[in-house]
FIKESE-218598 format. One record per atom (N, C-alpha, C, CB): z, x, y. Coordinates in steps of 0.1 Angstrom, whole numbers, padded with zeros to 4 digits, always signed. Last residue first. Glycine has a CB too. Layout:
<sevos>
ZXY ...
</sevos>
This chain:
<sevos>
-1439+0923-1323 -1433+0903-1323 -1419+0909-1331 -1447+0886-1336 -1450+0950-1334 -1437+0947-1326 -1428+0939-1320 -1436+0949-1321 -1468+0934-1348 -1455+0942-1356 -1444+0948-1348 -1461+0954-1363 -1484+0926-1334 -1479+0915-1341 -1467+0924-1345 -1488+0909-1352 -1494+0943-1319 -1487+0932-1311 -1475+0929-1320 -1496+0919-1308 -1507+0962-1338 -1496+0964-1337 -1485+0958-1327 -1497+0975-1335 -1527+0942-1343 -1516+0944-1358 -1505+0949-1349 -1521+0958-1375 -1543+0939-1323 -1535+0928-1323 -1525+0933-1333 -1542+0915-1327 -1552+0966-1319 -1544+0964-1310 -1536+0950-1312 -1550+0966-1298 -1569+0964-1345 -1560+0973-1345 -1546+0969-1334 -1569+0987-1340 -1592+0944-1331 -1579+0941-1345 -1570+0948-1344 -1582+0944-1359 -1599+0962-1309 -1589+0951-1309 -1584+0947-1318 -1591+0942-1305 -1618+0982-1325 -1602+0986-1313 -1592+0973-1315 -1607+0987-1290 -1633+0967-1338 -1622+0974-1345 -1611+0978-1340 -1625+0985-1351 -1647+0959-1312 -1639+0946-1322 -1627+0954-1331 -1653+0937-1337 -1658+0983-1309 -1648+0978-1297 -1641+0970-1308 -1655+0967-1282 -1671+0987-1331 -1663+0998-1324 -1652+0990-1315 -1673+1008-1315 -1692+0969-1329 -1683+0967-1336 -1668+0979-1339 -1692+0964-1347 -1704+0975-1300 -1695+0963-1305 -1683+0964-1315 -1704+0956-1312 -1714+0994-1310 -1705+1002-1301 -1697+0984-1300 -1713+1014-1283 -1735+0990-1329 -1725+0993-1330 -1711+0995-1323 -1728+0999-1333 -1750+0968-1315 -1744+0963-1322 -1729+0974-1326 -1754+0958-1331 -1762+0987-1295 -1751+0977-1286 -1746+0972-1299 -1758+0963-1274 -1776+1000-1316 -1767+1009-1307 -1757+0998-1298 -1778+1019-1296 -1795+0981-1324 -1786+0988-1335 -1776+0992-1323 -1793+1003-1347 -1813+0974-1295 -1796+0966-1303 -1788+0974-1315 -1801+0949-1312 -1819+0996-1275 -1816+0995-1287 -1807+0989-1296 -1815+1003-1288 -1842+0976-1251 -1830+0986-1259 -1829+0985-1268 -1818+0985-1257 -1855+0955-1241 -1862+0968-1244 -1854+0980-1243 -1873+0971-1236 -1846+0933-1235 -1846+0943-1225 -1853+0954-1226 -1836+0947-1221 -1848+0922-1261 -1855+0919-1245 -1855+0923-1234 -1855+0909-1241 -1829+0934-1273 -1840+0936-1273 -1855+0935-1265 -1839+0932-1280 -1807+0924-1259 -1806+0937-1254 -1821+0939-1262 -1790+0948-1258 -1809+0893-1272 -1808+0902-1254 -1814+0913-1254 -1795+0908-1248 -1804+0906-1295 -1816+0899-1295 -1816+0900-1279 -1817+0883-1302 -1781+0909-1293 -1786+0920-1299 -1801+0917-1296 -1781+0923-1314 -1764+0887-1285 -1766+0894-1278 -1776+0906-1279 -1757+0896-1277 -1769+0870-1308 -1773+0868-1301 -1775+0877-1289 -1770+0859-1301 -1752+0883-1326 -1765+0891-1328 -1772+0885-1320 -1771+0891-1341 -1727+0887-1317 -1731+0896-1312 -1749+0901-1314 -1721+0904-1317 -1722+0858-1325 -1723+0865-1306 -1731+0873-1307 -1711+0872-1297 -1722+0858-1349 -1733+0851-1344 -1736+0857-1326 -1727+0834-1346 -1702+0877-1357 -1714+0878-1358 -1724+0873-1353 -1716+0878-1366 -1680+0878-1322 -1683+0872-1340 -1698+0878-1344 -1684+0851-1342 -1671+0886-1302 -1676+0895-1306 -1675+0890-1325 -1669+0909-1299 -1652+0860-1299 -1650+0871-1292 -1652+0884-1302 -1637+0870-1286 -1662+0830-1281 -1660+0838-1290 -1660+0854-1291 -1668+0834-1297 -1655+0813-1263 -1655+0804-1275 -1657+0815-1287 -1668+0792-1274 -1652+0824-1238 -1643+0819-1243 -1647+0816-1255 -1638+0811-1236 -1672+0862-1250 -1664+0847-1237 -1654+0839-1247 -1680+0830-1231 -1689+0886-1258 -1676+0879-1256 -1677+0870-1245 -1664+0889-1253 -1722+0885-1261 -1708+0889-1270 -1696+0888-1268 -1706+0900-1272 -1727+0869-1239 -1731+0861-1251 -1725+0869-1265 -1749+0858-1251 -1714+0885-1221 -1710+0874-1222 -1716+0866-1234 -1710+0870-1210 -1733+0909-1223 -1719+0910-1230 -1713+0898-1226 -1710+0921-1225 -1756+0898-1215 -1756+0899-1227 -1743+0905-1232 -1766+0906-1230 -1751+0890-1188 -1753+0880-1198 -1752+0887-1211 -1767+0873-1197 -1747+0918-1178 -1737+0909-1175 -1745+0898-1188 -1735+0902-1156 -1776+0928-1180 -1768+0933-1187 -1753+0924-1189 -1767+0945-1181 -1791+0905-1165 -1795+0908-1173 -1784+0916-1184 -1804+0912-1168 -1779+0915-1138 -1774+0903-1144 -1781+0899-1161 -1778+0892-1132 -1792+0937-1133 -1778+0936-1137 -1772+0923-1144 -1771+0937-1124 -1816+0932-1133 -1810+0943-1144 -1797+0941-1146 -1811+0958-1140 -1819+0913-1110 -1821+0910-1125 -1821+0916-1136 -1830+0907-1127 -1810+0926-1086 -1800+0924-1091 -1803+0918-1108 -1792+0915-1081 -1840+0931-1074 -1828+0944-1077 -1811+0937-1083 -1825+0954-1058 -1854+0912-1075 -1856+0921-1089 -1841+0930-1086 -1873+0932-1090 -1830+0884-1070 -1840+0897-1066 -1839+0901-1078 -1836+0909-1055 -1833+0852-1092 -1827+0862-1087 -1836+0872-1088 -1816+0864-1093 -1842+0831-1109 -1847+0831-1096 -1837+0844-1086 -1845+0812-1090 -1839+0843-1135 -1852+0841-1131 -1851+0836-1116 -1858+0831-1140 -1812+0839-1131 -1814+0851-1133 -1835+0849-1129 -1807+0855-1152 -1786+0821-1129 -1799+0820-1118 -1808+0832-1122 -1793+0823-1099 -1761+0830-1139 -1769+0820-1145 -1782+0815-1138 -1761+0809-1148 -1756+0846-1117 -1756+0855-1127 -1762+0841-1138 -1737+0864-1129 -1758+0840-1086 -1767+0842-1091 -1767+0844-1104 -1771+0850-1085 -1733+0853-1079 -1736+0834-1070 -1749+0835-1082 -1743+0832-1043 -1726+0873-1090 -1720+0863-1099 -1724+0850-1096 -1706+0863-1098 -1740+0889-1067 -1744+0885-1089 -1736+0876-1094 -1740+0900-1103 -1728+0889-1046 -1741+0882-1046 -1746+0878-1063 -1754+0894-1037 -1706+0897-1050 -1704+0885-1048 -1717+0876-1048 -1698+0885-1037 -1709+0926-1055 -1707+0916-1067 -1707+0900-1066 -1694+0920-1073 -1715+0933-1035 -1726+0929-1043 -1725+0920-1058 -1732+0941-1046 -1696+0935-1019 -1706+0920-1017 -1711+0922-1027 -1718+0916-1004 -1663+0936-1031 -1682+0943-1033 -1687+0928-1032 -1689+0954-1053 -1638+0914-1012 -1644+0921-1027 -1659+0926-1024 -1646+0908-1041 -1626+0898-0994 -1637+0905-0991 -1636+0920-1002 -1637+0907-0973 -1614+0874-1003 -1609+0882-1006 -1615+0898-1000 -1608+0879-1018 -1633+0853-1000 -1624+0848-0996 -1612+0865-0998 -1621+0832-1006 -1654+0863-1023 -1654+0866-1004 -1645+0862-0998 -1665+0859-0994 -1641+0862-1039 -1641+0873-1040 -1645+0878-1027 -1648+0876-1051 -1638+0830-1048 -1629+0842-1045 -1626+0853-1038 -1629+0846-1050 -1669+0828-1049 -1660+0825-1036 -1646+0830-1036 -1659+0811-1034 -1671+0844-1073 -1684+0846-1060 -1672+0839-1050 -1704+0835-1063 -1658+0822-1091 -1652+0836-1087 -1662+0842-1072 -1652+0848-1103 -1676+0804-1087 -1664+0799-1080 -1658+0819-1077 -1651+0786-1094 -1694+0810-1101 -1699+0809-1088 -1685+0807-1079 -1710+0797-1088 -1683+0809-1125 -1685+0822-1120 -1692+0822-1102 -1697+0828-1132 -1673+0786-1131 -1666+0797-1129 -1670+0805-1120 -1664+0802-1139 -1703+0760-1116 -1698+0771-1126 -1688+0781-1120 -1709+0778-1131 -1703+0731-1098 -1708+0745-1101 -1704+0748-1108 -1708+0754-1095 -1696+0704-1109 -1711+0708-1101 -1710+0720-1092 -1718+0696-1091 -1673+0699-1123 -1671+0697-1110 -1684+0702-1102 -1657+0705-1105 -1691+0685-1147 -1676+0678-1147 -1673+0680-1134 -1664+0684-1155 -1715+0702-1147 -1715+0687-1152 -1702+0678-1146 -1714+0687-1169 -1702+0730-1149 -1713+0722-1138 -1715+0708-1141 -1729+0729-1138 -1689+0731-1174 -1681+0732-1159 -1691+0724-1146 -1678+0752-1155 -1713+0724-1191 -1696+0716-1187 -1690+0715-1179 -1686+0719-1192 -1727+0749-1186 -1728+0735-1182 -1720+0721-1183 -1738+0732-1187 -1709+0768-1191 -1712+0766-1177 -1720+0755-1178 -1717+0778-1170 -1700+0765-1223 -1688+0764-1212 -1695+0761-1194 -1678+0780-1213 -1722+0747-1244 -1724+0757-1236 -1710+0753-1225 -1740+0757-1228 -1709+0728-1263 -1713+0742-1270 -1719+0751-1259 -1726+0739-1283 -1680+0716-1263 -1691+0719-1254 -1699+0727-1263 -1687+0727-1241 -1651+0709-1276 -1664+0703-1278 -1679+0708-1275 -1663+0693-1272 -1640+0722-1259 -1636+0726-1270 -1649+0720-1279 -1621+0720-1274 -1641+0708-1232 -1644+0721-1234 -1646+0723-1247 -1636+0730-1230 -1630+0684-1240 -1644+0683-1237 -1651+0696-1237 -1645+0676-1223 -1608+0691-1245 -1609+0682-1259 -1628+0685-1254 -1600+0661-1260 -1596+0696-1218 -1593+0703-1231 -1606+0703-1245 -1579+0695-1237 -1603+0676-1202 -1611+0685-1202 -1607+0695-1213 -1612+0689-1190 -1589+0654-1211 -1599+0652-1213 -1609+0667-1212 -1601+0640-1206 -1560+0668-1209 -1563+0666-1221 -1577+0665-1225 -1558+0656-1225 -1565+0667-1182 -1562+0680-1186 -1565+0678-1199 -1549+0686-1183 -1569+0646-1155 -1576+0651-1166 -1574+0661-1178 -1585+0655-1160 -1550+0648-1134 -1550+0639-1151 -1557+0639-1162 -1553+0627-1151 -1540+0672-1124 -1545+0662-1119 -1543+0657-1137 -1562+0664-1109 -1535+0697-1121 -1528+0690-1109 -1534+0678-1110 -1529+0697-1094 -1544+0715-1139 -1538+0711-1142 -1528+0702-1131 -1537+0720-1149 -1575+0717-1129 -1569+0706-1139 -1559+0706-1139 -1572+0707-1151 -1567+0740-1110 -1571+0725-1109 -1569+0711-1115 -1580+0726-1109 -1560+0761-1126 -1556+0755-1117 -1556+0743-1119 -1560+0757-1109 -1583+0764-1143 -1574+0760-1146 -1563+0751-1139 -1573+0766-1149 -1602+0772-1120 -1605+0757-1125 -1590+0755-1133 -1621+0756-1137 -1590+0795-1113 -1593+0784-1102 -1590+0771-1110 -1610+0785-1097 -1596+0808-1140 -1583+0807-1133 -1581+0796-1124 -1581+0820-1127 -1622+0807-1142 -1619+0800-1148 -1600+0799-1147 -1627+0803-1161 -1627+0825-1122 -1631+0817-1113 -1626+0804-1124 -1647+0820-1108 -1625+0853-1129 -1616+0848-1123 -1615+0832-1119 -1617+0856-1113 -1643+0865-1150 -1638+0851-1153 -1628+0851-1147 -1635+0848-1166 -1648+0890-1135 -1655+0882-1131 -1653+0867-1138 -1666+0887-1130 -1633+0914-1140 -1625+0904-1133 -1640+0889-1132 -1618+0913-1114 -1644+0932-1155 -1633+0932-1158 -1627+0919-1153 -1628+0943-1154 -1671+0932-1149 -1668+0922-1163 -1652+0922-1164 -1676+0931-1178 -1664+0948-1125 -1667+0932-1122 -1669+0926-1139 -1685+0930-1109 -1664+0973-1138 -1649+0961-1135 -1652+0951-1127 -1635+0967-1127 -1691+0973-1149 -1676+0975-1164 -1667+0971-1153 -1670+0997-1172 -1710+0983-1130 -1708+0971-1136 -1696+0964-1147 -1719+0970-1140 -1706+1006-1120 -1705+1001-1116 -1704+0981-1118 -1711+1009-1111 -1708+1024-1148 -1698+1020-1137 -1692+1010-1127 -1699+1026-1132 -1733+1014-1151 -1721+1011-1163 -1714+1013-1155 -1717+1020-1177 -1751+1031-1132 -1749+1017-1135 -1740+1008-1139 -1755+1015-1141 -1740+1054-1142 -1737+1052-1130 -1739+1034-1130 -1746+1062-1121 -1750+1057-1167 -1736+1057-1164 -1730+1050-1150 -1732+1071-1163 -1772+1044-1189 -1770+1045-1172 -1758+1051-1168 -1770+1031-1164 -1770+1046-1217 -1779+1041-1208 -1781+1048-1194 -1776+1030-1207 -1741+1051-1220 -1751+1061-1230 -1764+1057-1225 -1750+1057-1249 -1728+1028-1201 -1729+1046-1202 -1738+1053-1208 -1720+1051-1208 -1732+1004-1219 -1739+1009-1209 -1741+1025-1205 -1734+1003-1200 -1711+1008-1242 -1727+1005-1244 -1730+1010-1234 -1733+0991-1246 -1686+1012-1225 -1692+1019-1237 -1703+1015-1242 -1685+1019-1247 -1688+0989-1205 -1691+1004-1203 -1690+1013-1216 -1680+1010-1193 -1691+0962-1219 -1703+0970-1216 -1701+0989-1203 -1713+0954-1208 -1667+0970-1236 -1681+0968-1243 -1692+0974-1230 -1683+0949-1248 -1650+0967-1216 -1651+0974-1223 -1661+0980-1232 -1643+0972-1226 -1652+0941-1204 -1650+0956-1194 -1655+0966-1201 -1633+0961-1190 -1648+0925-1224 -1662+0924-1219 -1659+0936-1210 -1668+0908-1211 -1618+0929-1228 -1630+0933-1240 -1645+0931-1234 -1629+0923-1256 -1606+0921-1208 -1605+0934-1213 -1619+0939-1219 -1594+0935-1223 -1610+0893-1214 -1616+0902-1199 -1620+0916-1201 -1604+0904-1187 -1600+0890-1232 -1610+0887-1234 -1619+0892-1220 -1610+0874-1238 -1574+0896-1230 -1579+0904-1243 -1598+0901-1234 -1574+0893-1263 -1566+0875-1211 -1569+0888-1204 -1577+0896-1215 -1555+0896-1199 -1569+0854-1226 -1576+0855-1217 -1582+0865-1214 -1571+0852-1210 -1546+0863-1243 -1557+0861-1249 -1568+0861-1240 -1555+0850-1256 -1526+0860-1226 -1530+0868-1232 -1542+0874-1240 -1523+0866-1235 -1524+0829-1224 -1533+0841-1212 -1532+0853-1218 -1525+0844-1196 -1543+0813-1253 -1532+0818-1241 -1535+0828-1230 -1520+0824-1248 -1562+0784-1252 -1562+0802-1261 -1552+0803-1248 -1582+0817-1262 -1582+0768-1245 -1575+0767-1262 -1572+0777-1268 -1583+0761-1273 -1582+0759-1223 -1595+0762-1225 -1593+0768-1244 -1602+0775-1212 -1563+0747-1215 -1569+0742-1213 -1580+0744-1221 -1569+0743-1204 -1540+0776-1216 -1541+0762-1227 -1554+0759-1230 -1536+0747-1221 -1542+0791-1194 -1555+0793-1198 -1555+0782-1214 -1558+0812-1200 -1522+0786-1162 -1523+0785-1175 -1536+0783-1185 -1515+0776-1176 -1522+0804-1140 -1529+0797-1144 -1524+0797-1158 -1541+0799-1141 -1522+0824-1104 -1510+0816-1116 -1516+0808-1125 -1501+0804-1109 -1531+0846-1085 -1537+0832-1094 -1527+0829-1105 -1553+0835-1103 -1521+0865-1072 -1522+0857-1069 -1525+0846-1071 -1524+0859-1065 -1521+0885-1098 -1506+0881-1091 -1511+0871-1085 -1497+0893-1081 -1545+0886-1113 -1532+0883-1121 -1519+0881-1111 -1529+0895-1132 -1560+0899-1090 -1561+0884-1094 -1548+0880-1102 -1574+0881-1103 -1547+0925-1093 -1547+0914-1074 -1548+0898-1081 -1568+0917-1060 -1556+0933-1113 -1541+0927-1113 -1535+0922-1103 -1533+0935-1114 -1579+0935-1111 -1575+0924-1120 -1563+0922-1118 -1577+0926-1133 -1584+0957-1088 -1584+0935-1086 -1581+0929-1097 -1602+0926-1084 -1574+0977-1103 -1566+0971-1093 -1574+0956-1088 -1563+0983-1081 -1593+0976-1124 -1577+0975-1130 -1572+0969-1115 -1568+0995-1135 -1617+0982-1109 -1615+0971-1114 -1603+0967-1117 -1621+0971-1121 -1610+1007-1092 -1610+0996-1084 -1612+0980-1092 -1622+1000-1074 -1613+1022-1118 -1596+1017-1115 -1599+1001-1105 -1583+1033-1102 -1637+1019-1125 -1633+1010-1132 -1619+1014-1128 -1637+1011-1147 -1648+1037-1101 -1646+1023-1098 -1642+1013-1111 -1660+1018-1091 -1636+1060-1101 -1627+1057-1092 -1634+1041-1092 -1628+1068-1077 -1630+1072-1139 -1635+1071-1124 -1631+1056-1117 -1653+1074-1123 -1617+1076-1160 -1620+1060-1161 -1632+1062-1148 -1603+1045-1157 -1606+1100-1159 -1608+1099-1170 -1619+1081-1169 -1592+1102-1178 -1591+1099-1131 -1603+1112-1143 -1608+1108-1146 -1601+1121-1154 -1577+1077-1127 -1589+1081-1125 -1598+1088-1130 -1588+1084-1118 -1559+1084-1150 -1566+1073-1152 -1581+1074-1143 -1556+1060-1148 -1545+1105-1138 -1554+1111-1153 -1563+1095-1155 -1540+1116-1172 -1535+1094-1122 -1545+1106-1116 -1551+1107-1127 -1539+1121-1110 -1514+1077-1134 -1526+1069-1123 -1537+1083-1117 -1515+1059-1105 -1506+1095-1162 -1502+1091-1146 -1516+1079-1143 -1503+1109-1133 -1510+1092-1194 -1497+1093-1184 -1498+1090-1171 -1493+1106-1183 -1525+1081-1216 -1534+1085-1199 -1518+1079-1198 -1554+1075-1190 -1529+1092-1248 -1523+1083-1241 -1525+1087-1226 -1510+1080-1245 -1559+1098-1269 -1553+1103-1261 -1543+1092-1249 -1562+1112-1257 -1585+1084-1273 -1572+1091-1283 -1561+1090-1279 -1572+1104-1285 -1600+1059-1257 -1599+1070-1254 -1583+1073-1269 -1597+1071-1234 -1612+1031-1260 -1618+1046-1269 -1613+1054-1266 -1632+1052-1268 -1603+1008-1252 -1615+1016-1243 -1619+1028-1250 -1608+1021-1228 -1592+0996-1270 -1604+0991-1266 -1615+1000-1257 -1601+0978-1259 -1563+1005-1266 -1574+1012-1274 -1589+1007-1273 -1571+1010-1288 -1557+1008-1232 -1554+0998-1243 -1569+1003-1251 -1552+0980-1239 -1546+1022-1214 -1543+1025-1226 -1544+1018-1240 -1533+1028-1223 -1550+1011-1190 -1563+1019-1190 -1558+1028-1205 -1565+1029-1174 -1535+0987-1187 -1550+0985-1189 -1556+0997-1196 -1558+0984-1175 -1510+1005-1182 -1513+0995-1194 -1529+0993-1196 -1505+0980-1190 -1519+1014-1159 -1514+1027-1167 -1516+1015-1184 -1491+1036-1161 -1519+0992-1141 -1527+1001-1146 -1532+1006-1160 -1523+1009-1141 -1496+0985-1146 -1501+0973-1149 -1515+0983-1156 -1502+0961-1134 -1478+1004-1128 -1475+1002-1143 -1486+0994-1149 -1461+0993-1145 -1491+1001-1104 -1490+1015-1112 -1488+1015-1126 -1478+1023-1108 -1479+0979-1100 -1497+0980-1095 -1499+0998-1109 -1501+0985-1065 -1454+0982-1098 -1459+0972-1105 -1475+0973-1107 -1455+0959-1096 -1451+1003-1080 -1444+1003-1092 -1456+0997-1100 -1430+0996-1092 -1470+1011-1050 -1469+0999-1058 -1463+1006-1073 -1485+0991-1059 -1476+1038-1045 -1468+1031-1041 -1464+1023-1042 -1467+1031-1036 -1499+1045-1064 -1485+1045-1069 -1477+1042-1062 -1482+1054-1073 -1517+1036-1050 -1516+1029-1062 -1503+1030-1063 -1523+1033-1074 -1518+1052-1029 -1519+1041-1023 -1511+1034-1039 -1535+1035-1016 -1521+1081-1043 -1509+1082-1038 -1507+1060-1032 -1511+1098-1024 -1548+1076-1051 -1539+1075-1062 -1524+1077-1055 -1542+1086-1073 -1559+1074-1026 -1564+1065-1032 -1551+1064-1045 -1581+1069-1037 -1557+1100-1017 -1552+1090-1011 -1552+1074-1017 -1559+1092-1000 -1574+1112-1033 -1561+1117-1035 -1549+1106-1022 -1562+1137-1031 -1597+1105-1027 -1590+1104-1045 -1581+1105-1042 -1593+1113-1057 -1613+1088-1003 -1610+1100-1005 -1598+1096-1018 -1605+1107-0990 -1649+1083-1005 -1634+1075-1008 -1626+1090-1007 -1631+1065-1027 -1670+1084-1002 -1657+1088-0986 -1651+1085-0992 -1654+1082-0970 -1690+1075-1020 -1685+1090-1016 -1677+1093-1007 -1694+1096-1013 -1684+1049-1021 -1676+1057-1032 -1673+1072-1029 -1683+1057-1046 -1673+1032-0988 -1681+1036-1003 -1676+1044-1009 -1694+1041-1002 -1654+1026-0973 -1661+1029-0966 -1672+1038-0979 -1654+1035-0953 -1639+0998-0991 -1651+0995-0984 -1657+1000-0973 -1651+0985-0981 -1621+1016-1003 -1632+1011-1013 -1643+1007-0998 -1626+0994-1025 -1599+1017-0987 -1606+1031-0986 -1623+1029-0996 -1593+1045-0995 -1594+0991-0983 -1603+0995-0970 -1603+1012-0976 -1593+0992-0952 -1584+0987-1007 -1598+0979-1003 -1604+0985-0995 -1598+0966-0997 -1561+0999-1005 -1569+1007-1012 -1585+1002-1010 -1563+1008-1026 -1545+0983-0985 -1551+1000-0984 -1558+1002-0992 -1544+1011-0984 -1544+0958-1003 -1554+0959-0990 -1555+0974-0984 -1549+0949-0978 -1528+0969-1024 -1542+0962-1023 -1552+0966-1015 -1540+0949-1020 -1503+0967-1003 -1510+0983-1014 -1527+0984-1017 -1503+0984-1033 -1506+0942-0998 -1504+0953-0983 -1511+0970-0987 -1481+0955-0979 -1521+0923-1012 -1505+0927-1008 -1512+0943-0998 -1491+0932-1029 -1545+0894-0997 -1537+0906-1009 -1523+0911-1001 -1549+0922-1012 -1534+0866-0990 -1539+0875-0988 -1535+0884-0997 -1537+0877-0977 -1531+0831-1012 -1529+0841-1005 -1536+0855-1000 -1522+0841-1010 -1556+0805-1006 -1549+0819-1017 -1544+0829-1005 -1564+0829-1032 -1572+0787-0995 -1559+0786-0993 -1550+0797-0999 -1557+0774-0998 -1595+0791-1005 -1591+0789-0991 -1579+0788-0991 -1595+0778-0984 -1590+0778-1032 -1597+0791-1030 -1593+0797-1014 -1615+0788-1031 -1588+0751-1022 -1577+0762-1032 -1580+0773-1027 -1578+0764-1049 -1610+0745-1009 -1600+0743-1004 -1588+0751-1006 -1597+0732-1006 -1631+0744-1036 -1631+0755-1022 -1619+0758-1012 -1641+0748-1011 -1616+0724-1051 -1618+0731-1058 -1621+0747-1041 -1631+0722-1069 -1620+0703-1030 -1606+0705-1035 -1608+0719-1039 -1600+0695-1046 -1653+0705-1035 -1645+0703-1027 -1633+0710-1026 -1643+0693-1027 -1654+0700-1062 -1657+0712-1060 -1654+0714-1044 -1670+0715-1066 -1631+0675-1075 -1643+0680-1075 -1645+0696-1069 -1651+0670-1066 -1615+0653-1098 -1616+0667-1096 -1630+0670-1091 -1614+0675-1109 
</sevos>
């Protein structure tokens, strides 16, 4: 398995779907031309893109009471760039096939865990920046695309047990991944995402998001904020005490208010217990 093969895939993914790709091109003449009402009539011509939504943007993790009926109240209520996240997560969920075993948790579980970094840092960030928080809540939504890739991968080859057992073992996931195919997920999603022509800018933070000392000052806020909800959720843990106080210690070195990222943490964590009892009770 190398990073070769690994580019090749990537190269090789299908094009988006046709609904996708109208709404990209109303995304890539910026936020202020977007025009809204063209934007939610593109979504809902897609069933599937509409339904998938309407699911994301009702899952208690996000705080809202109140159940969000159409794809127009989701805008309202989420603005126009955490949908443009809902709609690549579900670009990625149709074109990437992956079984997430590998890494010792199901896809369900995957997505929980996408969900919950989306979510954390736009309910922390907001009370900060909003506009910032916007802009950065649906690239946390999609930016473990790139551990989709790798699943892939392993699983077309022989390694799959050894990298199971080797992940599970790791105590850091991106120097495993850089050790075994010599880059990281996240650099992989960065190629996705141009292979897909996604926000360059997001393409430029994720080539960069473990590069943080040699990254522009104008992206070391961001990636600064991205690290510290990944040292509260990723794969190995999701918003435990140890994450979150590592993260709290972050956000102190940013010269924030960890009480305030710890609570709105433990706000989120309460959303999701909640949302697993009532999985379980309708199993």
């Amino acid at each position: 398995m190398n990073v070769e093969n690994i580019v090749k895939s990537i190269d090789a993914l299908a094009p988006l779907s046709d609904a996708i790709l109208d709404i990209q091109k109303l995304y890539s003449a910026g936020q202020e031309e977007l025009d809204i009402n063209k934007l939610i009539s593109f979504i809902e011509s897609d069933s599937l893109l509409s339904l998938n939504i309407l699911k994301m943007a009702n899952s208690p993790i996000y705080g809202f009471s109140t159940r969000i009926a159409s794809v127009s109240q989701a805008v309202t209520l989420f603005g126009i760039m955490q949908v443009y996240g809902f709609v690549m997560k579900y670009a990625v969920s149709e074109n990437i096939k992956a079984k997430t075993e590998i890494f010792g948790f199901s896809n369900e579980r995957f997505n929980d865990i996408c969900n919950i970094q989306s979510a954390l840092l736009l309910q922390w960030y907001s009370k900060i920046d909003l506009e910032d928080a916007r802009f950065l809540a649906p690239l946390a939504l999609i930016m473990e695309t790139g551990k989709l890739v790798i699943a892939n991968e392993v699983s077309v080859t022989s390694y799959e047990k050894e990298f199971e057992e080797g992940f599970r073992k790791s105590k850091d996931s991106n120097n495993y991944e850089k050790l075994l195919i010599g880059t990281t997920s996240y650099e992989l999603s960065s190629m996705v995402f141009k292979h897909w022509h996604l926000e360059p800018l997001y393409i430029r933070i994720l080539k960069e998001l473990q590069e943080k000392d040699e990254a522009s000052e104008t992206l070391r806020k961001y990636i600064q904020i991205l690290n510290i909800v990944l040292s509260a959720v990723n794969l190995k843990s999701i918003l435990s005490k140890a994450s979150v106080l590592k993260a709290c210690t972050q956000v102190k070195e940013m010269g924030l208010n960890p009480n305030a990222f710890a609570k709105v943490a433990l706000n989120v964590k309460r959303a999701y217990i909640s949302e697993l009892k009532v999985r379980q009770e309708k199993s």
